[in-house]
N, C-alpha and C positions, 0 to 999 in steps of 0.2 A: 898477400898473394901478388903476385908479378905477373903481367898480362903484357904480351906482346902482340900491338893490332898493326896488321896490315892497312894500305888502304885510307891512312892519317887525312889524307890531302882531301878525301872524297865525302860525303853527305853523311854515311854509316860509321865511318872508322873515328871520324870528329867527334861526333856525339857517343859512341860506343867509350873513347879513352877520357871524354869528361865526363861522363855518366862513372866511370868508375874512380874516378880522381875523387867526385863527389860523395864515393864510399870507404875512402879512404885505401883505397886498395895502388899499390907499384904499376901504374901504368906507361907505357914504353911506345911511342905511336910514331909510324914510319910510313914512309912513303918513296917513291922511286929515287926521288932524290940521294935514300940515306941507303936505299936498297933493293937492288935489279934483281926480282926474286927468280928473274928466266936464267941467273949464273947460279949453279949448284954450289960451286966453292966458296961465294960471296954468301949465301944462304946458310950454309953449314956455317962458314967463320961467325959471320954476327950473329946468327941466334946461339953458337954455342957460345960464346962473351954474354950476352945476355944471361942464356939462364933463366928462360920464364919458365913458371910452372903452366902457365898454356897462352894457345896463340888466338888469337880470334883473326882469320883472315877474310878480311872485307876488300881487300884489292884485288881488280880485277879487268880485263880488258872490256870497256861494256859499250863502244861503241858499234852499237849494233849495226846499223847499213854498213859502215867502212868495212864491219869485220867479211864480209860479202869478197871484198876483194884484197884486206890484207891478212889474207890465213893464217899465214905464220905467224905474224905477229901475235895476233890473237890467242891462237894456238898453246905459243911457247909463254904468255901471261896464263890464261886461265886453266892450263892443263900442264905445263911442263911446271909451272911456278907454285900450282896447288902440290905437284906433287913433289919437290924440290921441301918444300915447307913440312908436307906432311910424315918425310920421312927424318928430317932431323928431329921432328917431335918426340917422332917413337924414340931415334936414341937419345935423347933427355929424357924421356917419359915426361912430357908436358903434357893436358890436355890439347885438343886440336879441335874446331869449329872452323866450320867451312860454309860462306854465305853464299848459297845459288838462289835459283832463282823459279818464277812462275812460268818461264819459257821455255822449260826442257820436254814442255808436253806438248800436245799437238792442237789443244786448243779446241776442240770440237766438244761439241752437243752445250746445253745450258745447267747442267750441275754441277757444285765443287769439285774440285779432284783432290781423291784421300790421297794419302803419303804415300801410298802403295800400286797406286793407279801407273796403269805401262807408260813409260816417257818415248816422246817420239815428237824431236823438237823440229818446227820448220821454221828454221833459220841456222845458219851458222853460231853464231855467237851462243844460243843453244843449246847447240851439239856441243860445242867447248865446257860450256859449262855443265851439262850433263856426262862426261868424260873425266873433269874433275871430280864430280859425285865418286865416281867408278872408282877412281883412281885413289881416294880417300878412303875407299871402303876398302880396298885390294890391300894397301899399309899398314892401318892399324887396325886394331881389338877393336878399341872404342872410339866412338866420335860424337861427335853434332853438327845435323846439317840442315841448317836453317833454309829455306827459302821463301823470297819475301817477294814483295811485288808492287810495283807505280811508288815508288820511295820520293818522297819531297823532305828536304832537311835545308837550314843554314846554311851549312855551306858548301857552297857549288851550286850549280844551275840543275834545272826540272821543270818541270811541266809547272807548276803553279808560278814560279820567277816567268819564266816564257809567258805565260796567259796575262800576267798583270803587266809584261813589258809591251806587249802587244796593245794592250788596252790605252796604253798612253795616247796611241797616234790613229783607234781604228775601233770605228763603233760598232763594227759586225767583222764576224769570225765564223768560218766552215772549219767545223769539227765532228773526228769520226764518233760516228754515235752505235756503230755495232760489231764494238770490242770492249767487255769487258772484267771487271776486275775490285781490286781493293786499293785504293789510295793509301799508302802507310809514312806515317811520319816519323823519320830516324829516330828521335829523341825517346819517344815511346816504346822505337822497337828495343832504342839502345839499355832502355833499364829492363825489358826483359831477356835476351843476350847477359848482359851483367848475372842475372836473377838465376840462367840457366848455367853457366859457366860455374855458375860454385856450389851446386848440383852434381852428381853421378846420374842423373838421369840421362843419359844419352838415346841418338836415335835419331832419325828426321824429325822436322819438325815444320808446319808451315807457319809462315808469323808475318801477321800483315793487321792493319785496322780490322775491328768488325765493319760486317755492309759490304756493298758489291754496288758499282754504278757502270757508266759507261765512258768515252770521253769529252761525249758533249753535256752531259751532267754533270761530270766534277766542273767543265771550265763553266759552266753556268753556276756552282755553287760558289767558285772561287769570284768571281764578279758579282753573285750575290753579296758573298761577307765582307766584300772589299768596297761595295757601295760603288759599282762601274757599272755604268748604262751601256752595256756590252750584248748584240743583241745574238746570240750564238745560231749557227744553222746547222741541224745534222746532217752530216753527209755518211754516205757507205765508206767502206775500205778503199772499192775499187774507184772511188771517186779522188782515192787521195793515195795515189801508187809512191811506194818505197823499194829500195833496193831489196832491202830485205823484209819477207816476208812477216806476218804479227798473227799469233794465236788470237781467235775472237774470245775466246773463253780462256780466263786465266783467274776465274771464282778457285779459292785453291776452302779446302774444310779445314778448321783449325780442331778438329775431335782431339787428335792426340795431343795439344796443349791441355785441355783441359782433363785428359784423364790420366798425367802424368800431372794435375793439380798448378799446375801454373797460369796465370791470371791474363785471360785475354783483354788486348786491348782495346780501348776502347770506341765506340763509332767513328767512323772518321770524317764524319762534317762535324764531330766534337772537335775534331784534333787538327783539323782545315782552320778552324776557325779562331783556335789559340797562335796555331803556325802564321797565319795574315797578322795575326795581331801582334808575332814576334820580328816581323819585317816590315813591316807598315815602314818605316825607318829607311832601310836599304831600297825599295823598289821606287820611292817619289822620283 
């Protein structure tokens, strides 16, 4: 099978094309450099040269606050470039996977939100990516639309790199403590992505670690496993203003993983904890 991923350069797309190299599967990983998915014609030519039997698109514009005031840009990545991709799909007849996100919803009350729960994202970057959703379902029959949430991987930067860089020079840290969510690490999510792609099971899908903490909890666990006398303080939201606005609740329910038999994964101060000990190395 031949898999064309989006997105090579970034945390998901990395782990996504060597998770499947690891299965011996035609893996194809690109990134802006090789391909500006916002030109329709650029998009058509190289995936019809390729020839994958499907795309897993993990690129995407994700810097949240900037997107606040570069719209277009944003825009014309996660919504012109989703759908630029999703419609050569269809004439190949490739499979299509498309990776959004835990921010298309509006973040309120303190239970998961099912696959099906109404999106009503506050933030731009959000709205982009909840438009691609749209925009993916409007194209084709079938899909998969994953979306995950607080991603830490190898490579590129994230919130666990940031917390241990911090820790070098600073023995106390304010951190928002009433926002939260599921810590998920690429590598994990990237062998179930692999697991799901060579599957007909389509549909949304949420895929993130099991558990649910906060953000002054994870950076307290990541300074726990890393062995840093890092002394964290919770603070509110509004104690710590952003351009763009952050759902508090972003608990997402993984029910439809498991009753379409696909293997959740696993806690993720399991998966914090292997991650520290795969970069222990990169952060000294």
């Amino acid at each position: 099978m031949k898999i064309l991923v989006t997105g090579y350069s970034g945390q998901l797309g990395f782990d996504v094309v060597n998770e499947g190299l690891k299965r011996g599967l035609n893996m194809i990983g690109t990134d802006r450099k090789d391909l500006d998915i916002t030109n329709e014609s650029s998009v058509n030519d190289f995936v019809k040269k390729i020839m994958p039997d499907a795309i897993i698109h993990c690129g995407a514009y994700t810097a949240v606050d900037k997107a606040e005031e570069d719209r277009e840009a944003c825009w014309n990545v996660n919504v012109n470039g989703t759908k630029y991709l999703a419609a050569v799909s269809k004439k190949i007849n490739a499979k299509f996977m498309y990776i959004s996100t835990d921010y298309i919803f509006n973040g309120q009350g303190n239970e998961p939100f099912d696959v099906n729960n109404q999106s009503q994202p506050v933030n731009y970057y959000g709205h982009t990516k909840l438009e691609g959703e749209k925009v993916v379902k409007s194209i084709l029959n079938n899909w998969y639309i994953i979306r995950i949430s607080w991603v830490f991987g190898v490579n590129g930067n994230n919130f666990v790199k940031t917390m241990l860089r911090l820790s070098e020079n600073r023995n106390e840290l304010n951190v928002v403590s009433d926002q939260y969510g599921s810590p998920t690490y690429t590598k994990d999510l990237s062998r179930l992505l692999i697991d799901m792609i060579l599957t007909d099971k389509y549909g949304i899908f949420h895929a993130t670690n099991e558990g649910f903490c906060n953000w002054a909890e994870f950076a307290q666990e990541i300074f726990k496993l890393a062995g840093k006398s890092v002394k964290v303080n919770p603070i509110s939201t509004e104690q710590y203003p952003t351009m763009a606005a952050r759902p508090r609740n972003s608990r997402m329910s993984k029910q439809n993983l498991i009753e379409n038999d696909f293997e959740p994964l696993r806690q993720w101060k399991e998966a914090l904890a292997h991650y520290i000990n795969e970069i222990k190395q990169e952060v000294k």
